[in-house]
N, C-alpha and C positions, 0 to 999 in steps of 0.2 A: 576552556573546553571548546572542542569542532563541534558542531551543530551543519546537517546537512540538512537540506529539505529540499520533499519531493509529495507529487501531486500527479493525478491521470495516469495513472497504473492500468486503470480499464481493463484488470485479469488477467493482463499481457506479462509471462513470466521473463521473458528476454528484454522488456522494459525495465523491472525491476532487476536482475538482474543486473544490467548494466550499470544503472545506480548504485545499487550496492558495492562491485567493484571500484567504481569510480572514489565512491566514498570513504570506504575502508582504505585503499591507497591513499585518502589525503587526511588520514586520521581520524574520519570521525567519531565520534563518541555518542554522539545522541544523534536521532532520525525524527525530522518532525514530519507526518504526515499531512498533506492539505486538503483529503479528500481524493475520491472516486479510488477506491484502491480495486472493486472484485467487481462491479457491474459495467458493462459498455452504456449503456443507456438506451432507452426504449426507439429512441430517433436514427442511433446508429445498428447497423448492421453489425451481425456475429464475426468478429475477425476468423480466420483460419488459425492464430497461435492463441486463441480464446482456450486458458485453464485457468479459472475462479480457485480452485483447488490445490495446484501448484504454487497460486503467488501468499493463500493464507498459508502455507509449510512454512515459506521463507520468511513472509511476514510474523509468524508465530516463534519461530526461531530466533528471531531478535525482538522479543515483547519486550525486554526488560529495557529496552534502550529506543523506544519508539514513543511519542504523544503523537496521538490522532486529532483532528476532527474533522465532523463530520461534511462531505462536499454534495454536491446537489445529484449525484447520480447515486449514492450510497443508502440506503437503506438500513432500516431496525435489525434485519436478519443478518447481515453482515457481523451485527455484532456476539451471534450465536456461535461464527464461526473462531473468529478472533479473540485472543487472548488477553488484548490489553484493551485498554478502553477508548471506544471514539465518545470526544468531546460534541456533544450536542446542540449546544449551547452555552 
């Protein structure tokens, strides 16, 4: 099994995105998440391609094939939006 893993999404959809294609090109099968997927964080500024909303579509669209957990800029809410489960601990 291909195993990709990705981390600092920061709600950036052309970051994800790019990953995704990358990844499906080299087969992957499973997506492991390492944290900050929807929030930029309180210290940095609001990017201009900031959509929290566009990257849980894409992220929810491949639930079945994603483990999370959770990274230091992610939040309880996040997992309101999201379909599969970020690991907490």
């Amino acid at each position: 099994m291909k195993v990709a893993f990705f981390s600092d999404i920061h709600g950036i959809p052309s970051t994800l995105e790019r990953f995704f294609a990358q990844a499906e090109a080299l087969g992957a099968e499973l997506y492991v998440l390492l944290g900050d997927a929807l929030y930029h964080g309180p210290r940095n500024g609001v990017p201009g391609t900031y959509s929290p909303n566009d990257v849980v579509r894409m992220l929810n669209e491949r639930k079945d094939k994603i483990l999370a957990v959770k990274g230091n800029c992610d939040c309880d809410v996040d997992q309101m939006l999201l379909e599969f489960p970020i690991i907490t601990e």
